[in-house]
N, C-alpha and C positions, 0 to 999 in steps of 0.2 A: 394456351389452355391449361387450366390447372388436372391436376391428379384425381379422378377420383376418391371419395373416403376410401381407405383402406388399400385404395391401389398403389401403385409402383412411385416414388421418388420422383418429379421430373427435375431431370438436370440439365442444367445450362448450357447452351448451344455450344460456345467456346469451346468447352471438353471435346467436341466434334474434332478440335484443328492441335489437341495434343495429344500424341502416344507416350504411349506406355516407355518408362523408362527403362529399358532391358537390360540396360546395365545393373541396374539394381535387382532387375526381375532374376537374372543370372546371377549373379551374387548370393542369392539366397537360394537358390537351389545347391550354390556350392556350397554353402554354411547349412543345409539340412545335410548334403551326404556328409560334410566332417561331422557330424555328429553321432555316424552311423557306425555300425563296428567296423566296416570294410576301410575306416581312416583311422581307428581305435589302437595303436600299437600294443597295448593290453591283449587285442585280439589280434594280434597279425596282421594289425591293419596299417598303413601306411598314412600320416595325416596330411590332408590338403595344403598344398603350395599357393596363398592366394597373389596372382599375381594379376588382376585384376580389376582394384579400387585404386582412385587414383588419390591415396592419403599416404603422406608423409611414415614410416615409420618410428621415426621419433616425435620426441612428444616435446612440448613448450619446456624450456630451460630450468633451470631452478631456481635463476634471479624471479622469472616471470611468477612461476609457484610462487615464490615467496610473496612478490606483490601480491597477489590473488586472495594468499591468506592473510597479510598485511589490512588489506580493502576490507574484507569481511569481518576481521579484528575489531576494526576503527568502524565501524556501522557505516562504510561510504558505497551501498547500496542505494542509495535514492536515484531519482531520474537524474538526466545530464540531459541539457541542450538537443535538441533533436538532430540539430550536425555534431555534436560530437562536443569533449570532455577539451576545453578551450587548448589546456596543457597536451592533449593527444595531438589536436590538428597543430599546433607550433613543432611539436616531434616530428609530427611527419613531414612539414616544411625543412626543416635541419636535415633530416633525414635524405627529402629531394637536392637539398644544397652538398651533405655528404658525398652521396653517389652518383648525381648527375651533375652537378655545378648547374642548378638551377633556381634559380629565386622563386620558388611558389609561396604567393601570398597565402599566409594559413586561413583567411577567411572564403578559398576557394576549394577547400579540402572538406567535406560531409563524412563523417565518419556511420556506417553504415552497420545493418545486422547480418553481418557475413557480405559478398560479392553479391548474392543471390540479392537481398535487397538491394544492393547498389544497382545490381542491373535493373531489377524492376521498377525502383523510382525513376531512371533516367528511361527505359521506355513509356512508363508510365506520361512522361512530360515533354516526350517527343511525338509518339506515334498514335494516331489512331485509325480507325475502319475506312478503307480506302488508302491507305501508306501501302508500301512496297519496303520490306528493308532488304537490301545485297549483302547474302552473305555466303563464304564457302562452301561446299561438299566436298571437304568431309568436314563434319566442324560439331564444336558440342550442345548434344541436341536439347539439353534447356536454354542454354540461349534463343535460341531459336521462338522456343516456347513463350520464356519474356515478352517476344513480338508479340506473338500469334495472343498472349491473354490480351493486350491491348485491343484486339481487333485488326490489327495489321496484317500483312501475310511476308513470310520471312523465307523472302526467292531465294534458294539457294540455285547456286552459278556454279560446278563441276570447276574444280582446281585439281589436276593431276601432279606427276612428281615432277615434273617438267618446270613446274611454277612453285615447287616447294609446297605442295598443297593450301597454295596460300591465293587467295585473289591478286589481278592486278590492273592497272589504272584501264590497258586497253580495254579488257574486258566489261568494268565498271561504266565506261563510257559507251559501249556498245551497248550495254543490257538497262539502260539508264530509261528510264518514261517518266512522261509526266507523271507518275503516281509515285514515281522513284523519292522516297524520304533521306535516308541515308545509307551507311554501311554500319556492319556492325564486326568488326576485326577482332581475333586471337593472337597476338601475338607476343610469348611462343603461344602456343598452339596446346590443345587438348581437342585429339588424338594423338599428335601426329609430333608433337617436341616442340614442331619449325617454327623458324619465329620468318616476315616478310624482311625483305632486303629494304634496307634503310632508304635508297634513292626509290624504291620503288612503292613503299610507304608514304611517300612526299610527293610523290606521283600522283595517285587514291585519293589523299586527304585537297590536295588541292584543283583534282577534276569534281568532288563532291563539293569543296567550296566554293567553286567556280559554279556549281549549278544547285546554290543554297540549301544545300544538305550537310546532314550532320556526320560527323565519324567518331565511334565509340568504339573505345581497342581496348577489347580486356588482357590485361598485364598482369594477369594475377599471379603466371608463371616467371615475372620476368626475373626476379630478382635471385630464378634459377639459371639464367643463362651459360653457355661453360663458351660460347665464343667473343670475345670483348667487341665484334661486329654486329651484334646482333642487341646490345645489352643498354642500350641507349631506349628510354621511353622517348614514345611519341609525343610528346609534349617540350621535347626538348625540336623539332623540329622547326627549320628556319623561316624567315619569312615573316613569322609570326601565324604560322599554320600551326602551329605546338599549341597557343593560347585558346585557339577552335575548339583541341580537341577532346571529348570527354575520356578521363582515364577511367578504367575501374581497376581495384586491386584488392588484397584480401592479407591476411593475416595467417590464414591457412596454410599455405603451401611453402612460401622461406622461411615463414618464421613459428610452422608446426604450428600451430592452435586452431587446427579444426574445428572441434568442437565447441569453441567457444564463441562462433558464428560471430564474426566481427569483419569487417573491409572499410573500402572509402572509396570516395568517388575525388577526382578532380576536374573542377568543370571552370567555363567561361562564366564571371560576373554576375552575366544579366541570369545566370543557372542556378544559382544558389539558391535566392528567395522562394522560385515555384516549386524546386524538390524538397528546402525543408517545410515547404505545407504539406506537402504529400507525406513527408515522414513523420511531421509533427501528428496526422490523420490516420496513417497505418501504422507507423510502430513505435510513437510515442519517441523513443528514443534507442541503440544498441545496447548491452548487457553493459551496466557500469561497472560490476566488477571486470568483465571482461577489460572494458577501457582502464582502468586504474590499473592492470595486470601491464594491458601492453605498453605502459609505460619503460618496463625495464626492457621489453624487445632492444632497445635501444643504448642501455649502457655498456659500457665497450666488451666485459665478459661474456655478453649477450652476442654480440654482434662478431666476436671472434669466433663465439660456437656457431651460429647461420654461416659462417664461411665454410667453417669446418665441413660443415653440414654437406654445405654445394659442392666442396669436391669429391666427396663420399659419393654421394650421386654421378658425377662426373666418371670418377672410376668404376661404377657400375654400370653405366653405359658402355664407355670403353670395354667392357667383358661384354654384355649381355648383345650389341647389335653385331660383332664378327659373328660368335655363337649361334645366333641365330642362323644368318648366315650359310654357319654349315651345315643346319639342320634343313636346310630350304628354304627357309622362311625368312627372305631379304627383307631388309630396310631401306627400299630406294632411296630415301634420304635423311643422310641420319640424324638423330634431333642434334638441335644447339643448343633445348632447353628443356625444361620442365624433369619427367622423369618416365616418358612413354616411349615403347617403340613401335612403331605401325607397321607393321610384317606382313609381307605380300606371301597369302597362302595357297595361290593359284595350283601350285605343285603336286600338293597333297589333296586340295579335296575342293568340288565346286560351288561349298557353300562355309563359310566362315563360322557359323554357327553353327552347320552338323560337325565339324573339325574343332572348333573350343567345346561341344558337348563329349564328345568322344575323346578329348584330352583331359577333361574335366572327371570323366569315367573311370579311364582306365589306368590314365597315370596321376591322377589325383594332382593335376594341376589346372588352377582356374585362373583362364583366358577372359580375353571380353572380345566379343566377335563386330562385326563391323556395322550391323545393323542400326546401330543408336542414332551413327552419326551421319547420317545422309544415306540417298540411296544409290549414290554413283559407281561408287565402287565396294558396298555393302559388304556382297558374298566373297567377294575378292582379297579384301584385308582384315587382320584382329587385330588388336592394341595390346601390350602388355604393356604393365606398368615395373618399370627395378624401384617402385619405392620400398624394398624391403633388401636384406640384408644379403653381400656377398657372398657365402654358404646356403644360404636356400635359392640364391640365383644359381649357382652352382648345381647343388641337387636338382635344381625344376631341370635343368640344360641333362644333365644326367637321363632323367625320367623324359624328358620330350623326345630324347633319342632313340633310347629305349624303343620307345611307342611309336615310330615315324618308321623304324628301320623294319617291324612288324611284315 
């Protein structure tokens, strides 16, 4: 039924089946008090430690700049291919061949508008009303969301630290119905670092192909991996279970260019054709300067500083989860990747998010509480993110102690 003249907006039933993203809701509650005098050091005020968002602190290299303004130089601004800029998807195949020893044909590579498009055309062309997609709690809750706008409903299954907060084949096989479409996997992981155990990812993908479902593993983090166990894409898996599998990966997070909303999908053959209608119909095509930039991700000055990068990150792990630690706030397991720690704050206080508002208050350091990502263990864990610099991990470890010993 429509709205009466002048009445209220009706919106779309779907908004019913997504919440509110609280990560970002709390984020900006932490960017209104840094703005206030109480983080002001002009006034005495101490300024916010955000540790929080889960972005890169460094920013895209200076080969890539240079490209960027290179592209825009040369007016090579126009559309590109709705998979992608032909010279980017052959990178990324060199690229799969560099670090994986993998032959991906580049005509199975769609280069995408950020991950976020990536995942939503491959649910868009997998799942609809009446699907079921398997996926963890705790796990990241736009994904989830991806399902849910199709019409799908995206069961999340309770993974504790016992399983590396990660799903596995038992479990998959037990929770499985006929309405059961596919999985949809992190690995590593956002919350949580962990990436799934290699046998036990082979596991997953071949009870789902065993019962004609799909497995989509976003790897958006992997290429932050700090364990060489863990660092292998699924696609490299044997069998010929790898060629099944839908990749998704981003631009974002190894290789810092966030904002320039760019990823890629790797998909099987017969996948190609029906996503690029779907792209060709929602996004025409990704940002081609963005594509013409990420060109140089890839020359070796480039690809020495993303190394650089990952052990920076690595060393900030190595400090931030004993740290933790001794403040109380365990890391049952500590990531192999990404740049999160998921800290059990059972200790301090019985709810995750009165414990990051109250850390966020007093010690002017911003947490992300555990609500986003499932409801399992919600009130029980918070994420921090070390994507930000050894001396302000330092000081927040300073100010949480501070505040805890209270």
């Amino acid at each position: 039924m429509s709205a009466p003249p002048g009445g209220p907006v009706r919106l779309a039933q779907r908004l019913d089946h997504i919440e509110p993203f609280y990560v970002m809701e709390f984020a900006k509650a932490a960017a209104e008090l840094a703005r206030s005098p109480a983080c002001d050091p002009a006034q005495g005020g101490r300024p916010m430690i955000f540790l929080n968002i889960g972005e890169p602190d460094f920013t895209a290299p200076a080969a890539v700049q240079a490209a960027a303004h290179a592209a825009v130089a040369a007016g090579r601004s126009q559309y590109t291919d709705a998979t992608g800029l032909p010279a980017l998807r052959e990178a990324l195949a060199r690229w799969y061949a560099q670090t994986q020893g993998l032959a991906i044909d580049p005509s199975r590579i769609i280069v995408t508008a950020g991950a976020s498009a990536a995942l939503q055309l491959a649910c868009l062309a997998l799942f609809q009303a009446g699907d079921d997609v398997l996926m963890p709690d705790p796990c990241y809750p736009c994904n989830r969301h991806f399902v849910a706008a199709t019409g799908a409903t995206a069961r999340l299954l309770p993974a504790g630290p016992e399983a590396r907060f990660q799903l596995d084949a038992a479990g998959v096989q037990a929770a499985w119905t006929p309405a059961s479409r596919g999985v949809l996997l992190a690995s590593p992981s956002n919350p949580t670092g962990t990436s799934i155990e290699p046998d036990e990812l082979q596991r997953i993908v071949a009870a789902v192909d065993a019962r004609g479902g799909v497995s989509i593993v976003d790897e958006i983090y992997l290429g932050l991996s700090h364990d060489p166990r863990f660092s292998r894409s699924a696609l490299a898996l044997p069998g010929g279970l790898g060629e099944r599998v839908i990749s998704v990966n981003s631009f974002s997070k190894y290789f810092s260019m966030t904002g320039w909303r760019l990823g890629w999908l790797v998909v099987p053959p017969e996948l190609v054709a029906p996503i690029e209608k779907l792209a060709q119909n929602l996004y025409i095509c990704a940002s081609a300067i963005a594509q013409h930039a990420a060109l140089a991700c890839f020359e070796p000055e480039s690809l020495a500083e993303y190394e650089r990068r990952r052990l920076a990150f690595r060393e900030r792990r190595d400090f931030i989860v004993p740290a933790l630690a001794e403040l109380g706030l365990p890391v049952p397991v500590a990531p192999d990747g990404a740049f999160y720690a998921w800290a059990d704050c059972s200790a301090h206080a019985h709810s995750s998010w009165a414990l990051c508002e109250r850390l966020m208050q007093r010690a002017h350091v911003a947490l992300t509480p555990g609500r986003d990502f499932g409801p399992a263990a919600a009130e029980r864990y918070l994420r921090l993110s070390f994507a930000t610099s050894l001396p302000l991990l330092r000081e927040a470890v300073g100010r949480l102690r501070a505040e805890l010993n209270r």
